[in-house]
N, C-alpha and C positions, 0 to 999 in steps of 0.2 A: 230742256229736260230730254233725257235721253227716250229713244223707244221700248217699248216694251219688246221682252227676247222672249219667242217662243220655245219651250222646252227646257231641257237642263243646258246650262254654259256647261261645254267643253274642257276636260281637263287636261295642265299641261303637263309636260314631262320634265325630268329632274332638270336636262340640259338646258331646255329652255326657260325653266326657272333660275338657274345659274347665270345663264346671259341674259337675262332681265334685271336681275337684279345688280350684276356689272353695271349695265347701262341706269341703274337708278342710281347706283352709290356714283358713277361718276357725273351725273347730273346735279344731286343731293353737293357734291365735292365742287362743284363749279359754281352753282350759286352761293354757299357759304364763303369761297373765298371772293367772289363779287363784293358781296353784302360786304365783308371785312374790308376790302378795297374802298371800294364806296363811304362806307361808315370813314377809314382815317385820312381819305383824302379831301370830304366834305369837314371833319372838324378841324383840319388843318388849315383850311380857306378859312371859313367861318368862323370859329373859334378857337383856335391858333393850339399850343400844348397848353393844357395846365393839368397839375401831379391829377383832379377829379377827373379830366377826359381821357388821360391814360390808364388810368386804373379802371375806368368805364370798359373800354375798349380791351383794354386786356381779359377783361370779367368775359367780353363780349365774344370774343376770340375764342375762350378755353369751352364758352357755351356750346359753342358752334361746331367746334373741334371734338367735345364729347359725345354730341348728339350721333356726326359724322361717324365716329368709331364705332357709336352704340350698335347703328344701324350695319357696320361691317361684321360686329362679334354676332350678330343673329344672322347674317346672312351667309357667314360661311360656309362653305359645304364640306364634308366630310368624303375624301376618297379612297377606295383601296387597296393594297397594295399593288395592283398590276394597272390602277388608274379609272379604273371606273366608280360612278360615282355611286354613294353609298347612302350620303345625305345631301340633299339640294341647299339645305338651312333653310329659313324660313321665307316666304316669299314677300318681299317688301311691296307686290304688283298687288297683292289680292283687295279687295273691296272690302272698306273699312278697316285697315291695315294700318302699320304706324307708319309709313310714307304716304297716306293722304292726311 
């Protein structure tokens, strides 16, 4: 169990909500293609093709792959036109959030 914080948590700023949530989507991106790797090289030993374990996997795959998107269309940020940023999108880091 974590410590208790004395005071109010600190709040972050757009940029560093933006390179947070980089660094979450491409960790989110690493383990879904894992898990996919994993999942068809394990039914391929084990359970070799059949038409149930490809159409398993492919279900498994497009799951994985829409979550992965979901999490990019909330997280993108909105910027300016001379570049600065406008909107951070939403933060994928914050507590109780759809990335825990």
């Amino acid at each position: 169990m974590a410590p208790q914080q004395k005071g109010k948590q600190g709040t972050k700023g757009a940029k560093q909500i933006v390179e947070e949530n980089k660094a979450t989507l491409k960790f989110y991106r690493n383990m879904a293609l894992g898990s996919s790797t994993a999942m068809v090289l394990l039914n391929l030993v084990f359970f070799g093709l059949s038409k149930v374990t490809v159409l398993m996997g492919i279900i498994a795959v497009l799951i994985l792959a829409g979550a992965v998107q979901f999490m990019v269309f909330m997280s993108r940020p909105k910027y300016s036109e001379n570049g600065s940023i406008l909107d951070s999108g939403n933060d994928l880091n914050m507590e109780g959030g759809i990335a825990e």
